[in-house]
FIDREN-233880 format. One record per residue (C-alpha): y, x, z; residue in three letters. Coordinates in steps of 0.5 Angstrom, whole numbers, plus 2048, in hexadecimal, padded with zeros to 3 digits. Example, Ala and Ser with C-alpha at 12.3 -4.5 7.8 and 13.67 -1.06 7.14 Angstrom:
FIDREN-233880
7F7819810ala;7FE81B80Eser;
***
This chain:
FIDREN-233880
7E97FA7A6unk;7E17FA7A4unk;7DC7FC7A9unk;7D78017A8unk;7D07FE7A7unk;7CB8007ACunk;7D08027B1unk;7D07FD7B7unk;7D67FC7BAunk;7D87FA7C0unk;7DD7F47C3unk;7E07F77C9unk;7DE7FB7D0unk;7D87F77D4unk;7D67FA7DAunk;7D07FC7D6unk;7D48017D2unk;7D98037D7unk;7D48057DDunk;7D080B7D7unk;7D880D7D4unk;7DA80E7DCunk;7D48127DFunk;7D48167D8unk;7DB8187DAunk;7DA81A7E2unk;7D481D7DFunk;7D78227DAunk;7DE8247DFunk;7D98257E4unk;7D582A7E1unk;7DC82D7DEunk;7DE82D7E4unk;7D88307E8unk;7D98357E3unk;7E08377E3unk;7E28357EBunk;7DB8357F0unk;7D48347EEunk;7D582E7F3unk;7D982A7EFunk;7D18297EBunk;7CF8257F1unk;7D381F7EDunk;7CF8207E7unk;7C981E7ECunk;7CC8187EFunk;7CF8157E7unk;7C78177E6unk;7C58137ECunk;7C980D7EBunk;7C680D7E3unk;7BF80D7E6unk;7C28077EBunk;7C58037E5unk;7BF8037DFunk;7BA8027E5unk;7BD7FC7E9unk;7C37FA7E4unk;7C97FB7E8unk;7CC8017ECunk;7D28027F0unk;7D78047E9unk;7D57FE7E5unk;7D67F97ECunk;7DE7FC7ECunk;7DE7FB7E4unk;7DC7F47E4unk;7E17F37EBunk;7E67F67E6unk;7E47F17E1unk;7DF7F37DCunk;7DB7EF7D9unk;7D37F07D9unk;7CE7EE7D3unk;7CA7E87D4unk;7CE7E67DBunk;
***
């Protein structure tokens, strides 16, 4: 099988990848929710947002903790 030229490609799930995947989900069914059931539910979309902002200005928080316990690996550490 020949790769494609110019995609890149990547070898398996970091901590790096996996915390945006994740938040990117809680973010969609919050909003899916918040719709479809009560407004409340958005409140979760501003907590995936708040830990977003946490993890790109510090470099952790606390989703990406649980995977690295769970056994992902981190890039460049």
């Amino acid at each position: 099988m020949s790769e494609s030229k110019g995609l890149p490609r990547h070898d398996g799930w970091s901590v790096e990848r996996a915390v945006p995947m994740m938040a990117g989900a809680v973010v969609l069914g919050s909003l899916a929710l918040g719709r479809a059931a009560s407004p409340k539910w958005r409140g979760l979309t501003a907590f995936a947002g708040g830990n977003l902002v946490m993890y790109a200005s510090v470099g952790w928080c606390p989703a990406s903790l649980a995977m690295q316990k769970l056994g992902l690996r981190r890039i460049g550490g």
